[in-house]
C-alpha atoms as one frame of an Amber mdcrd trajectory, in Angstrom:
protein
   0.000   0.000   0.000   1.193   3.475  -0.450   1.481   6.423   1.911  -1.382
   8.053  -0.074  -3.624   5.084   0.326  -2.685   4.435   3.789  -3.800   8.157
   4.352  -7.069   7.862   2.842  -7.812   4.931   4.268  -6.960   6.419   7.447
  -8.897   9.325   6.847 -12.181   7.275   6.318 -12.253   5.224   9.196 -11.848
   8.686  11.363 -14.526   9.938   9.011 -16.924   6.938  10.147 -15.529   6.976
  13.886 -17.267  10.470  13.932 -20.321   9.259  12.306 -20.583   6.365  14.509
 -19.648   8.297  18.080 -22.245  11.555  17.204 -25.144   8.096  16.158 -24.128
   6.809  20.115 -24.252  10.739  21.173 -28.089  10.499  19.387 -29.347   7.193
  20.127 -28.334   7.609  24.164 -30.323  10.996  24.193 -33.143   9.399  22.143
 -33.256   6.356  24.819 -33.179   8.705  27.812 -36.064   9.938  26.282 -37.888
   6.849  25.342 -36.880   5.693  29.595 -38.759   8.974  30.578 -41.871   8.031
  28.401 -41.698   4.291  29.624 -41.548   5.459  33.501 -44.377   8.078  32.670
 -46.828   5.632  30.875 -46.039   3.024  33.418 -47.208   5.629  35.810 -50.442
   6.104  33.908 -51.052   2.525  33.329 -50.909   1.635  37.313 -52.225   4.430
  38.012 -49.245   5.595  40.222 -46.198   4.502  41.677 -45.464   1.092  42.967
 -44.846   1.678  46.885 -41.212   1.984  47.462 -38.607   2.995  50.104 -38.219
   6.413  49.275 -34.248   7.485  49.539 -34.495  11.151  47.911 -37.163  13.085
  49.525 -36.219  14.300  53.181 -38.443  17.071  55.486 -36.210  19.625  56.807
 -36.710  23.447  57.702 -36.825  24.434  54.417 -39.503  22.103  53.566 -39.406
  18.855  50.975 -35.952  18.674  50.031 -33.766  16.039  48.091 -31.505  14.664
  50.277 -27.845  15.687  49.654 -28.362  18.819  47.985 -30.461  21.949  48.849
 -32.729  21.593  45.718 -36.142  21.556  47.070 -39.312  19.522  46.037 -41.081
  22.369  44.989 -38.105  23.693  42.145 -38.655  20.633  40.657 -42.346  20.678
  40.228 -42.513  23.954  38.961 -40.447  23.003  36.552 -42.736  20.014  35.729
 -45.570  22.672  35.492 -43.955  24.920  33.546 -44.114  21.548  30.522 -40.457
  20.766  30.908 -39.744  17.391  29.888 -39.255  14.384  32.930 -35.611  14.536
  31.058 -35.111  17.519  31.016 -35.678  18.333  34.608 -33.562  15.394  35.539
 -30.790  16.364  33.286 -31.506  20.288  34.764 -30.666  19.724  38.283 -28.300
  16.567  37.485 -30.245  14.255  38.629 -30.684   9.828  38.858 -33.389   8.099
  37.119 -33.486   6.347  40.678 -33.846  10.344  42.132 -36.557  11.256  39.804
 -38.654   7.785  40.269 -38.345   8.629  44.228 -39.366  12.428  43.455 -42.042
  11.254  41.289 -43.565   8.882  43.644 -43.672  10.851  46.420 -45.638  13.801
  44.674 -47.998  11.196  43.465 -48.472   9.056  46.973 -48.757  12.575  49.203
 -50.215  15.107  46.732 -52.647  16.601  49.339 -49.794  17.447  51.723 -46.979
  18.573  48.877 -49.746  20.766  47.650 -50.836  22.122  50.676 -47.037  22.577
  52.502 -46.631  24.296  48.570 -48.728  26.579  49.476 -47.477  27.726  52.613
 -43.888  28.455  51.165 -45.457  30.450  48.577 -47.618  32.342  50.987 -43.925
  32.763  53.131 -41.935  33.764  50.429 -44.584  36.676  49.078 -44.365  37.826
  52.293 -41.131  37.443  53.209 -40.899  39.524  49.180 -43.192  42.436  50.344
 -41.238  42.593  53.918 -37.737  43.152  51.996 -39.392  45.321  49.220 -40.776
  47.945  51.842 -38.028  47.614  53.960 -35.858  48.458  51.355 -38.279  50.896
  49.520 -36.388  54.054  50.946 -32.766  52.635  50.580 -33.805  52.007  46.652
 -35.754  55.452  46.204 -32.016  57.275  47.043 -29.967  55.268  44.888 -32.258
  55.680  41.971 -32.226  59.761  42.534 -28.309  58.989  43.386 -27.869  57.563
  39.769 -29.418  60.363  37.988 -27.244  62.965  39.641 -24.428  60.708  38.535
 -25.867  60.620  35.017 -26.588  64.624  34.751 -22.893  64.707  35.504 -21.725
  62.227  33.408 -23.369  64.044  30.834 -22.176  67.670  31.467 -18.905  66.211
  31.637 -18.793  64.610  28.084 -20.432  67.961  26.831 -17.339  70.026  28.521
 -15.306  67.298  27.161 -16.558  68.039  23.394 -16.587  71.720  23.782 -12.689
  71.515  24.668 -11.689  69.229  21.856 -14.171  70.271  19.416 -11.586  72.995
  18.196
């Protein structure tokens, strides 16, 4: 074989290495997805989970957590609401399939109490929002008048600037 041969063939099977590794790259993120419909219609079709050990939803302070991190119940079924794909939240806050079967199954199993402690951090938050936003209210009102000062001057200095150079 010659150098020039040996170089093309070369240069083929890197050509189909890439083909083959970005097919992999596509049929993984096509099977995720087809894992996510599976667990979802398997959902459906029993209508709910199997009862399991739960290892990924914990109470603390801040509410329904997932234990290890300080991502919160709640995050992930907004996201849910919002239409985001089961993958896609998983793949969001870097989650297991094992994770998002436990997450899934608790939601479903305790719905009236998820819901109702969901309210109550809402209701906290909005008013912990409107205690911070008056609070602060005053604080804001002088750093908004403080940047316009800052602006008028800005400006009459760029206009002094021009005048000076203009000649």
């Amino acid at each position: 074989m010659t150098k020039k041969n040996i170089n093309s063939a070369l240069t083929q099977i890197n050509k189909r290495s890439s083909q083959l590794e970005e097919e992999i790259r596509r049929l993984q993120s096509e099977l995720a997805v087809l894992r996510s419909q599976k667990l979802v219609n398997a959902l459906l079709e029993t209508d709910g989970p199997v009862p399991r050990e739960n290892q990924t939803v914990i109470h603390t302070t801040g509410g329904l957590t997932i234990k290890g991190s300080r991502l919160t119940l709640y995050a992930v079924m907004d996201e849910i609401r919002e239409g985001n794909s089961l993958k896609n939240v998983r793949d969001l806050y870097e989650l297991t399939d094992e994770e998002m079967l436990d997450i899934l199954d608790y939601i479903h199993l305790h719905k009236k109490e998820v819901e109702k402690e969901y309210q109550s951090i809402l209701e906290s938050a909005e008013k912990s929002r409107k205690y911070w936003e008056e609070k602060n209210r005053e604080r804001l009102g002088k750093t908004y008048v403080q940047r316009e000062i800052v602006r008028a001057k800005l400006q009459e200095m760029r206009a002094q600037y021009r005048a000076e150079h203009k000649s």
